[in-house]
N, C-alpha and C positions, 0 to 999 in steps of 0.2 A: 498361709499358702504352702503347697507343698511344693511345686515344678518349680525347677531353675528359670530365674529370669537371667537373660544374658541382656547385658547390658554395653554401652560403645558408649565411650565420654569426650565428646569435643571443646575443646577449650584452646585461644592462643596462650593461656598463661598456666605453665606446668604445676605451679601449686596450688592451683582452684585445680587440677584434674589430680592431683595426688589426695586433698580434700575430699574433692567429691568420690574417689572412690573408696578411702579407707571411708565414709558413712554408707556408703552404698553395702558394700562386703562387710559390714557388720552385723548384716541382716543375713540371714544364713540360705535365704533365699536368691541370695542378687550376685550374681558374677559379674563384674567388668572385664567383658572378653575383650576388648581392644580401646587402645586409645588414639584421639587425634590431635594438632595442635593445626591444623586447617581443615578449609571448607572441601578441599578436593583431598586430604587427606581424608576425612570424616567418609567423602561417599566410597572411596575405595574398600577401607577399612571395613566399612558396612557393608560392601556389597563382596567383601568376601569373607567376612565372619559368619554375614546374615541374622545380627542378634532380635534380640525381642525390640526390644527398645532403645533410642537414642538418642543422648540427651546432649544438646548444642548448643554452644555458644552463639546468641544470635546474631554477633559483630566478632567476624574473625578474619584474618589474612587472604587475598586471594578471593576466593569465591563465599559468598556472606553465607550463615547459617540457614538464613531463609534459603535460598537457592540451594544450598547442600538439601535442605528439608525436601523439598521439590522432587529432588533427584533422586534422593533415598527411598523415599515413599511411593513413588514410580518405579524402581528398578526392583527394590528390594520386599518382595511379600510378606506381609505380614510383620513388618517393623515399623512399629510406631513412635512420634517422635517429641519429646520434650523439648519445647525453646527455650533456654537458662538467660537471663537478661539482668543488668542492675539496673535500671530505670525503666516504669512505667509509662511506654511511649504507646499512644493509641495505633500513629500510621505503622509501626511495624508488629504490634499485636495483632492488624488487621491482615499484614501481609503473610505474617506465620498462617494465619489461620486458611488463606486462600490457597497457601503453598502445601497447604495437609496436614498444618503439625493437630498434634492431639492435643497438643497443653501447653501452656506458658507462664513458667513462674519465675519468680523477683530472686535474685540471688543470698538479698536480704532473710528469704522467708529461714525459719526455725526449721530443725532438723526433721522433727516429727513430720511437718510439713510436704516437707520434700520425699520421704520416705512412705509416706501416704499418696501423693502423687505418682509418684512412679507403680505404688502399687495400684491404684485405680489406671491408670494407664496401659499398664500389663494386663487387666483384664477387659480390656476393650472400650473402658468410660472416657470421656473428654472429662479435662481438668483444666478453670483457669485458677489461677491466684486469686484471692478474696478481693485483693487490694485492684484487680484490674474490671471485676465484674460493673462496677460501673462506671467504666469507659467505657466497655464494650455494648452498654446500651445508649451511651451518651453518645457513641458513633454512631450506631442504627439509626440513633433518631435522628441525628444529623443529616445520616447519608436520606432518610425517608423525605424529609423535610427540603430539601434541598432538589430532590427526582422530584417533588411535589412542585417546588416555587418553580419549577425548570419550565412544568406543561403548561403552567397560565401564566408567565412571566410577562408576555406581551400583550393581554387584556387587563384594560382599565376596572376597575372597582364595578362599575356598571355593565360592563360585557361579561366579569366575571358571575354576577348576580345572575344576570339572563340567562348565562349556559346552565347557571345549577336547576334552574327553573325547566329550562329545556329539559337536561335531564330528569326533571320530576314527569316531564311526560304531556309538562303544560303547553296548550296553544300562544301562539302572540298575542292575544285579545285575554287571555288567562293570566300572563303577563304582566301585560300593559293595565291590568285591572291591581296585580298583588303590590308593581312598581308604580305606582302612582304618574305611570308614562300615557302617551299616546302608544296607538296601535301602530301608527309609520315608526316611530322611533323606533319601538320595539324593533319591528323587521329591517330597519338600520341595523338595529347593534349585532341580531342574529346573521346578517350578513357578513358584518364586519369579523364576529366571533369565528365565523367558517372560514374563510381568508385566512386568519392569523394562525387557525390553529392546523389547518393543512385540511378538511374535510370535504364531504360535499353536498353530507344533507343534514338538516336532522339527528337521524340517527346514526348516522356516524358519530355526530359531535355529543349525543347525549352517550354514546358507547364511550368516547373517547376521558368525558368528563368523569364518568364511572370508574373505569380504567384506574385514571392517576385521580383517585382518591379524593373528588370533590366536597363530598359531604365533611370531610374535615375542614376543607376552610371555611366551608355554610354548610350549614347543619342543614337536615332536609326540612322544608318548608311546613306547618303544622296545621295553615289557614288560621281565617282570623276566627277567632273564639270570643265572639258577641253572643 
């Protein structure tokens, strides 16, 4: 790389920021234009240095890293922000990433590591830590999984059947033939389904069943293959 990156290092413990910046400025590339040892010192600093990049403590005195990230990222153009952490914690990896940071790595990680990061960061890539990529899909599926069980939490096994059926587009009498039910039942359970899940016809509730993701908890229906 040829352009200076200017860099802002927040840290509450003075020699992780004396550390991190003789590795930073060995790279002939990388200036530490200013330092912080808080969260409202970091946005100040940042917001009148205006560096490239800023790399923060995620738990620090005052106002946490995430909120300085928030702040920085809003006030400050074009500076983007590295979350620095010793433990791989999902709920605040989730909250860096909502508050805008670019990247988030383990304190733990190797030099090269980090000196790589910040350079994919400086040119506008997202970076997580190796060690965090799968949280961050183990939280996705969590959080999907969870918006999922939230929209049919209060239909039974068999009203859940029925809507997926609905949404295939099937009649009650199509139904009540695939479920080995009566035709009254059926328009029980379609009534009961409408009620619980707030709609008012049909199609709303086959839109609705679409929506949050039915076919993942029944797969769509394939008829019977006699």
């Amino acid at each position: 790389m040829s352009r200076i990156v200017h860099i802002l290092i927040a840290d509450d413990h003075a020699v992780v920021r004396a550390g991190l910046r003789a590795l930073l400025e060995r790279q002939g590339h990388f200036k530490v234009v200013a330092e912080a040892s808080t969260g409202e010192e970091a946005i100040e600093k940042a917001q009148e240095m205006r560096p490239d990049i800023a790399v923060l403590d995620i738990r620090m005195p005052g106002i946490s890293g995430i909120e300085a990230c928030r702040q920085i990222v809003s006030t400050v153009q074009g500076c983007q922000v590295i979350m620095l952490t010793s433990y791989a914690e999902d709920e605040l990896l989730f909250a860096a990433i909502q508050a805008g940071a670019s990247g988030y790595v383990l304190k733990r990680i190797g030099d090269n590591e980090l000196i790589h990061a910040v350079e994919r960061i400086s040119r506008g890539e997202g970076m997580l830590d190796p060690a965090m990529t799968a949280a961050v899909f183990s939280e996705v599926r969590k959080a999907t999984e969870a918006q999922r069980a939230a929209a049919f939490a209060d239909l039974t096994p068999q009203e859940l059947a029925v809507l997926a059926l609905v949404a295939e587009g099937m009649t009650n009498r199509q139904i009540a033939v695939k479920l080995y039910l009566g035709e009254g039942t059926v328009r029980n359970y379609v009534s009961s389904v409408l009620a619980k899940i707030g709609v008012a016809n049909r199609a709303e509730a086959a839109a609705y069943a679409v929506k949050n993701n039915i076919h993942e908890l029944i797969p769509p229906s394939e008829g019977d293959k006699r």
